[in-house]
N, C-alpha and C positions, 0 to 999 in steps of 0.2 A: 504493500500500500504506500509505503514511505517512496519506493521506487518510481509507484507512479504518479504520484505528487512531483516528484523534483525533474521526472520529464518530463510532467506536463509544462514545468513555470520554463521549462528550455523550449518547449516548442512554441509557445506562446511569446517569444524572444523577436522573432520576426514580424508578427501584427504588431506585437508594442513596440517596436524598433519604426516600425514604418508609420506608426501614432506617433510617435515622438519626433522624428522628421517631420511631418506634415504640419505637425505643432506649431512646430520653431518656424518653419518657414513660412508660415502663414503669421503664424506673430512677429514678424521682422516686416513681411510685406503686405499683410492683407491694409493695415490702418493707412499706409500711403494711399493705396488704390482708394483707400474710404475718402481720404484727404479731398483730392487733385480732382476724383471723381472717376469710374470707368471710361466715358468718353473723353475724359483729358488725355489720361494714360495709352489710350490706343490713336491719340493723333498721327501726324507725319513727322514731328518736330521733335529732336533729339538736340537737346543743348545745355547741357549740364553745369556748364558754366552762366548761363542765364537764368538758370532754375527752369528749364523746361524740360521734361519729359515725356517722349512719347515715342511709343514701344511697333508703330504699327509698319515701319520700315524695316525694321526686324524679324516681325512675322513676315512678311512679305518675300524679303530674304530667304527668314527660314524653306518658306513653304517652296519658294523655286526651287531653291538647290533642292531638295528632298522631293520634287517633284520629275527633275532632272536623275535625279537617283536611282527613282523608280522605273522610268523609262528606259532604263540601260542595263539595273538588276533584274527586275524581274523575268522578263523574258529571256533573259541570260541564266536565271536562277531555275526557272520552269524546264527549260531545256535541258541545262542538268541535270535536272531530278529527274526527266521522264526518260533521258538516257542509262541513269544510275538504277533505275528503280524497273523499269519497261523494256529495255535493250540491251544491257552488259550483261554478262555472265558475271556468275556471282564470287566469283574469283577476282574478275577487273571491280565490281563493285565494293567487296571488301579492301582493295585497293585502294581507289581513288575516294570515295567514300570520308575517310580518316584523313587521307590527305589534305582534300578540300578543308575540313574541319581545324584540320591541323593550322591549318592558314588565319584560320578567324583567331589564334590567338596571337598574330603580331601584334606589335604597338600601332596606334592609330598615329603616331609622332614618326612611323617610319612608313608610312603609305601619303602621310602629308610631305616628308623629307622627298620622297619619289617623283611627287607631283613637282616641286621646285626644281627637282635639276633636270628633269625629263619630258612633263605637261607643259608646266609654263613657257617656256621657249620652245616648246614646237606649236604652241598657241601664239605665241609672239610672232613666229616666222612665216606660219602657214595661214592664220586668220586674222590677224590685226590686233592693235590693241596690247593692253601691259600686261598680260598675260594670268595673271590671278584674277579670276573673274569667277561668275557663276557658275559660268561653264566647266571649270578645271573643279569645284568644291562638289557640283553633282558628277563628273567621270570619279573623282577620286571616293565617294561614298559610295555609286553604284559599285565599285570594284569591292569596297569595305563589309557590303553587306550582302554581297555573293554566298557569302558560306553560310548566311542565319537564316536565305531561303532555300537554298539547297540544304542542306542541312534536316530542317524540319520539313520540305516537301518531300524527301526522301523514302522521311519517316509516314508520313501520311499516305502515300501511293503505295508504300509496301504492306501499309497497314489495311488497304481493300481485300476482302478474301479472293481467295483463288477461283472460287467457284464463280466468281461474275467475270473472270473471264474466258472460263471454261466455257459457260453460258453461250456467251458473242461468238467465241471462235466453232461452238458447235453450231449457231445457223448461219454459218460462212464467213463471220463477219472476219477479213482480214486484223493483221495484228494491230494497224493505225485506226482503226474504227472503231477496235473495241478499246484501244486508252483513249480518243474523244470523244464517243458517244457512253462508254460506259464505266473505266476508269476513274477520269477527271470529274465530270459529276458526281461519283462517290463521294472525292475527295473535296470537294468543292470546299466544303467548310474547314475543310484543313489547312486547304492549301490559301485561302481568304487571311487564315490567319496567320501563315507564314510571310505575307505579302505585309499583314498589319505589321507584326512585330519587325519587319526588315524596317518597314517606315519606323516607328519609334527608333531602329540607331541612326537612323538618318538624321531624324529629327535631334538625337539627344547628342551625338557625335561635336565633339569642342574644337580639336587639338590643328586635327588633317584641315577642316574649315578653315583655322583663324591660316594653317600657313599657305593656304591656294588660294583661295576665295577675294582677298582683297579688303575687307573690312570695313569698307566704305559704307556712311551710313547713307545711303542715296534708293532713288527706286529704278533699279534695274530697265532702261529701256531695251536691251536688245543680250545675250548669253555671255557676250563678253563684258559688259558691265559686272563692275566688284560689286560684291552683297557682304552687309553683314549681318550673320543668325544673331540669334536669341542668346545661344551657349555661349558665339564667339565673344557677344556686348559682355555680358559677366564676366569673364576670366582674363579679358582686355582691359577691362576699366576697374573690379573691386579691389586690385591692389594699392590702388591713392585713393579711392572714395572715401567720402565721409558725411554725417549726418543726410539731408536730402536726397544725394545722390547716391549713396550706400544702400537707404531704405528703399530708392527706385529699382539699385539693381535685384535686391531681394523681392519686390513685387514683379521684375522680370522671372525671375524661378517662379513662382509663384504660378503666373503663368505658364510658365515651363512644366512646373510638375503637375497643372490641371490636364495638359495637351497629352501628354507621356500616362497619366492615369486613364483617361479615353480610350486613348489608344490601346493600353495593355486591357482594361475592360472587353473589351469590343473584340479583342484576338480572345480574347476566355470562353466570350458566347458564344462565338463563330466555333470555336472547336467544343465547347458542351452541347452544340446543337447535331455533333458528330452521332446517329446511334444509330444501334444495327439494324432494328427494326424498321426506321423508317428510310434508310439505306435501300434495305431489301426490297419493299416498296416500290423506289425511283426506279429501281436498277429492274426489276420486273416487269415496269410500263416500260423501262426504253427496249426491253429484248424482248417486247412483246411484239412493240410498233415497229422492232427491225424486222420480226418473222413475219411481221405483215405487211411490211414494203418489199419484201424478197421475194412472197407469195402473188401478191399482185403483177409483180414483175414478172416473172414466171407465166400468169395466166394470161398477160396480155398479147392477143392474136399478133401473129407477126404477117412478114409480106414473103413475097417468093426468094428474099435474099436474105432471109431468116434477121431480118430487124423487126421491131414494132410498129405495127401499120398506123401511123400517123403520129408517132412519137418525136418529142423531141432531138434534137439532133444528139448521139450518143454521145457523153460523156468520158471525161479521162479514166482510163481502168484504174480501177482501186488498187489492183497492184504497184501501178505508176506512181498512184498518187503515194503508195504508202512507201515505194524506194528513194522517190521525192527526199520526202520527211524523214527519212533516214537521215539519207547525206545532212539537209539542212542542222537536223538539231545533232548528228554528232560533229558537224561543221564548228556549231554554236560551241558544244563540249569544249573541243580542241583548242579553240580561241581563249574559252574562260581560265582553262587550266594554262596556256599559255603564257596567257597575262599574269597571272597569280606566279607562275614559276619565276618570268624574266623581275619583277618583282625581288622575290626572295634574290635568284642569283645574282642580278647586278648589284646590291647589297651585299652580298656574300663577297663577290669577287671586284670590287672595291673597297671593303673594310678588312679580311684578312688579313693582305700583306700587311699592314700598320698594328696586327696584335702582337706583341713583345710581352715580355714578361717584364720590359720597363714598365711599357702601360701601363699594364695591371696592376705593379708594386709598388709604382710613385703617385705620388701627388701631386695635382695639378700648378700651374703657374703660369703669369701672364694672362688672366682672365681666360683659360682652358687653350689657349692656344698653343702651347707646349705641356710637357707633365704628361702625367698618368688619371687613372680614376680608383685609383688604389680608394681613397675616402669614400666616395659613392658607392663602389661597390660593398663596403663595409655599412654603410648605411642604408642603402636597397637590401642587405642580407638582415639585418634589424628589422627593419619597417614588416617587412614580409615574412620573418620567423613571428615577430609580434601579430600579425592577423591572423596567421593560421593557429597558432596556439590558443588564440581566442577563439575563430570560429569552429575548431574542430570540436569541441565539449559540445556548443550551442547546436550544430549541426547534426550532429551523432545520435544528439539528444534528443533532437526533433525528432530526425528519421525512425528512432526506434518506437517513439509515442506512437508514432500516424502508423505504423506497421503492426505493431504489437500490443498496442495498449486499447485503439479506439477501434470501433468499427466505420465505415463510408457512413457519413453524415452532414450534418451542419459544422460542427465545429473543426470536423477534416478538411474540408473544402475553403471554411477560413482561412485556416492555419497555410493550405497548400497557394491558397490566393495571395495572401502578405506574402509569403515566400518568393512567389511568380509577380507579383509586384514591385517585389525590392528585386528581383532580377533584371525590371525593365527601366529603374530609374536610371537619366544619366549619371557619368561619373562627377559632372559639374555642378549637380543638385547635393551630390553626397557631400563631395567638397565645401559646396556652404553649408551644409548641416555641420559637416565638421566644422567648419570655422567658429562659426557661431554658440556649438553648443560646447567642444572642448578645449578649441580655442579659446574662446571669448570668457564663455559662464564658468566653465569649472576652472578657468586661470592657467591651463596646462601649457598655453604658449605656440606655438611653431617649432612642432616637438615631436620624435619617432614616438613617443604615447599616442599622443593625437592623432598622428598618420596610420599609426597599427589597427589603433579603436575602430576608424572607417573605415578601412581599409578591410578589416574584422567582416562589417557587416555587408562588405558588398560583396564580398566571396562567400557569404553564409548559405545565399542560397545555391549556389553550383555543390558545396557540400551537402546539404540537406536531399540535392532530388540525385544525386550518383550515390550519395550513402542508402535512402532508400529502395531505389532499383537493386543495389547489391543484398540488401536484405530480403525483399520480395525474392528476389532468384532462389535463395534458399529454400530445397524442398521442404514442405508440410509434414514430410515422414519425419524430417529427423528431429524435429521439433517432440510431433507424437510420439517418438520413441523416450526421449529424454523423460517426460512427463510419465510416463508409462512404468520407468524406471526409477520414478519417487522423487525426480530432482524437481522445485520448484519456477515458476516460471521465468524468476531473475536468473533464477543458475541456468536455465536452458537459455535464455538471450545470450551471458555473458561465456557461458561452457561450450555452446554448441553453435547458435545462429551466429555469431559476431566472428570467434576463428574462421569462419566458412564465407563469410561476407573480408572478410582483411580486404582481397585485392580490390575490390568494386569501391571499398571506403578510401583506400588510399588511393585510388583513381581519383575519387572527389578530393583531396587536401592535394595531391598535385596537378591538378587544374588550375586551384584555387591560388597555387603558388604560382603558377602563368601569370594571373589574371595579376596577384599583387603586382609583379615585376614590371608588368608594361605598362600599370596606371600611371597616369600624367594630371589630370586635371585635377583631381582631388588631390594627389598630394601636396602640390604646388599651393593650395589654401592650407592645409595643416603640417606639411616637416618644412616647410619651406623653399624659397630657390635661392637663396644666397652659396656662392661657391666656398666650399668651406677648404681649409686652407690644411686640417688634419684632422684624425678620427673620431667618429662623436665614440664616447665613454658614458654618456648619464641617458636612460629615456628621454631626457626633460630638455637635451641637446636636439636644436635642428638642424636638416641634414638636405640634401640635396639628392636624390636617388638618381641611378641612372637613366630614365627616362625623360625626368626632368632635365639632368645634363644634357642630351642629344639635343633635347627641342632648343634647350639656349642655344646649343653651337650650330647647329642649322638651322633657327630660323633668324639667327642673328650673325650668319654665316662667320664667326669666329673662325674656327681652321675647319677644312673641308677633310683631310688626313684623321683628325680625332673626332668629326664628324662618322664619317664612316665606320673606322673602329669601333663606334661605341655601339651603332649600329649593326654591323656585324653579331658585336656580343650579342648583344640583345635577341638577334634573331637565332644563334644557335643557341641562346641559354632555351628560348621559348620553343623551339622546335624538339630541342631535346626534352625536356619537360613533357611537351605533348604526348611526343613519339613513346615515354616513358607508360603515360597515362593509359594511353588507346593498347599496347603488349599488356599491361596488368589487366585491362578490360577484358581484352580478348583472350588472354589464359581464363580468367574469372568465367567469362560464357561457356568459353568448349569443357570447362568443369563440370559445369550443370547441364551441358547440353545433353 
């Protein structure tokens, strides 16, 4: 009983965590917006040195690029998924699959770094104009958000049974008919919401925006005009704000986390409205009405050259059409993965040569243009052993509540919603809750405390749904066996279910270590960016994490040599990480397979 008293107050960690951000941040910016008025605050006018505020070139901003986003992800994202899920063998999909995925955990600080020495001058060369515009902040996020729609439409199209497409291909239908007419409507609601949530990083995305985008606070007449988002105003401007203009940028979060809770709301419905029953349903009237557009066709009288007497003029064969759309979407594949590789490798094979074990072991000097990241790296190993220490107990602790302790209800669905909520805030909202609530209220400062504590709960939820999954895998027998054999239900969680879950859980704590290492925008409000000069020693010391280091030196092109370097690191620390994550996954499945 005591047991599940204390993982209940852990699971409940995540709704009260996401109560308490909404708190703070609505107490920092709801009473401005009361002040000025809602239609003040969404003017055109942004002038903070005159005391005017108005947030609606911003949105405007935001919405283009992220609508530019969309047009370049998603049918980039679809295409892969109906290749991965529809077309490969399940050999190249366990492949490419983890790959892709693997991708989504670079830094957003080294997809923006790409756009600068790559986008922006051949946007300069080839189209006009100064090159950070709209246009480079929506290329650079449709590529960002590649893996969060493939990824989950993946999972959605695999997730159709087999039987509806047994169905189609037994009343002829080729294999491209039955994934449009009968597939893709299954999945509709899934794949609705893998489209939602791609928009939410688009929307919540900081880093890659402020370094292509242009920043201008203007209304974009034409794709090469600069825009600046919502995210990018914040993390631009709250480092000298103060009173006025402080409480304006917190009524822009404010905004920001209404937009981002819509949004993630809206991807929950669209996927709870998933169910099998009325699946079965859909998927019966469309392979009803195919057998009876097949049959008519069939009965209709032809003429002496065996066509249909009076019919319209024949059509392309469906074989045609369906080798068509082969090529096409493995066309599409080959490009997406492309991009994503030359990406990674031109990174790779411009930062390498510059790794020394100088680097690594010195200290930086001359405002990072010589030195090492010996200090950074010591303080990104801090920042990120501090999060995960903390969210591993909170997350563990969930997972085994919602598995073992509750049945499918109201308060699982809560618990699993704040979860999936605080998964979809940006990193730039975290950032000002950090600010505000450990910087500021509890006096901790610009401090690896403050940076771990966030940092904590934004990895909480990638721990809580891999630590669950690993526990679900665990058969029911052995549980029954244990029980069977007099042990109590704590000793079988902690004797039986939990050794048996190891790999699946430590899948989730190193993710969760990716995830610390590449943030940027929240740490930069809580450990701070000042270059520190040698090792932090106290929590209470702040520090400068690697992440942060890169974005100073390339987006304030300091040295381009320890630009790439750190770059480099960053991408094999995250790759190996991953690659670490997905082998522990994949021994963990073929165990219980």
């Amino acid at each position: 009983m005591l047991a599940r008293r204390i993982l209940m107050l852990l699971a409940t960690s995540s709704v009260g965590f996401l109560a308490l951000m909404t708190v703070f941040i609505f107490r920092e910016g709801a009473p401005f917006i009361a002040r000025i008025g809602l239609f003040g605050f969404l003017s055109t006018d942004w002038h903070p040195t005159a005391g005017i505020y108005g947030i609606a070139l911003m949105i405007v901003g935001s919405a283009v690029v992220t609508l530019g986003a969309l047009l370049l992800g998603v049918p980039l994202g679809l295409a892969c998924a109906i290749v991965l899920a529809e077309m490969a063998r399940p050999r190249l999909r366990a492949l490419l699959k983890p790959a892709i995925e693997v991708l989504a955990g670079i830094p957003s600080v080294v997809y923006g770094f790409m756009g600068i020495v790559a986008l922006l001058p051949w946007i300069r060369l080839h189209l006009g104009g100064a090159g950070a515009s709209a246009l480079a902040g929506a290329v650079i996020l449709g590529i960002m958000i590649l893996p969060t729609i493939i990824g989950i439409s993946v999972d959605v199209l695999c997730a159709v049974p087999r039987a509806y497409r047994e169905g189609a291909l037994a009343l002829g239908a080729t294999e491209w008919q039955t994934i449009v007419r009968v597939v893709l409507p299954a999945a509709r609601s899934g794949l609705v919401a893998a489209v939602i949530l791609g928009m939410g990083r688009a929307v919540g995305e900081t880093m890659a925006v402020i370094m292509v985008a242009g920043n201008s606070v203007q209304m974009p007449r034409s794709p090469l005009d600069s825009v600046r988002t919502l995210t990018a105003n914040i993390a631009l401007e709250m480092g000298y704000a103060a009173g006025e203009h402080r409480a304006a940028l917190f009524a822009t979060g404010v905004v920001l986390f209404l937009i981002i809770m819509a949004l993630n709301t809206t991807a929950n419905l669209a996927r709870g409205r998933k169910k099998a029953r009325s699946h079965r349903r859909a998927v019966s009237a469309m392979l009803e009405r195919f057998a009876a557009f097949r049959a008519a066709r069939k009965a209709a009288p032809r003429g002496p050259d065996g066509a249909s007497s009076g019919a319209r003029p024949r059509k392309v064969h469906p074989r045609t059409v369906q080798a068509a759309a082969r090529v096409l979407l493995w066309s599409m594949m080959a490009a997406t993965l492309l991009v994503l590789l030359v990406i990674v490798g031109f990174v790779l094979e411009r930062g390498i040569p510059h790794l020394s074990w100088t680097f690594l072991l010195t200290a930086p000097s001359d405002s990072g243009r010589s030195g090492g990241i010996f200090p950074m790296f010591v303080g990104t190993l801090a920042v990120t052993s501090l999060a995960v220490l903390l969210a591993t107990p909170l997350g563990l602790g969930t997972a085994i509540f919602l598995t073992e302790y509750t049945r499918e209800g109201r308060l699982t669905r809560l618990l699993r919603f704040g979860a999936e909520c605080l998964a979809g805030v940006p990193s730039i909202l975290f950032g000002l809750f950090g600010f505000v609530f450990f910087v500021v209220t509890l006096g901790l400062g610009w401090s690896i405390l403050a940076a771990g504590l966030t940092l904590a709960f934004m990895i909480l939820p990638t721990v809580i749904r891999t630590s669950e999954e690993a526990i679900k895998a665990v058969p029911r027998v052995h549980r029954e066996v244990s029980l069977s054999l007099g042990a109590s239900k704590w000793q079988t969680i902690v004797r039986v279910v939990l050794p048996s879950a190891i790999p699946g859980i430590v899948t989730g704590v190193i993710l969760g270590v990716g995830r610390s290492i590449s943030e940027t925008a929240a740490v930069i409000f809580t450990a701070g960016s000042s270059l520190p000069r040698a090792v932090p020693t106290s929590l209470f010391d702040g520090t400068r994490t690697l992440s942060v280091h890169f974005y100073q030196l390339a987006r304030e092109a300091i040295s381009a040599d320890n630009a790439y370097a750190t770059a480099a690191l960053l991408v094999l620390s995250i790759l190996a990480i991953n690659v670490a994550a997905y082998a522990l996954m994949d021994r963990f499945m073929r165990r219980y397979r």
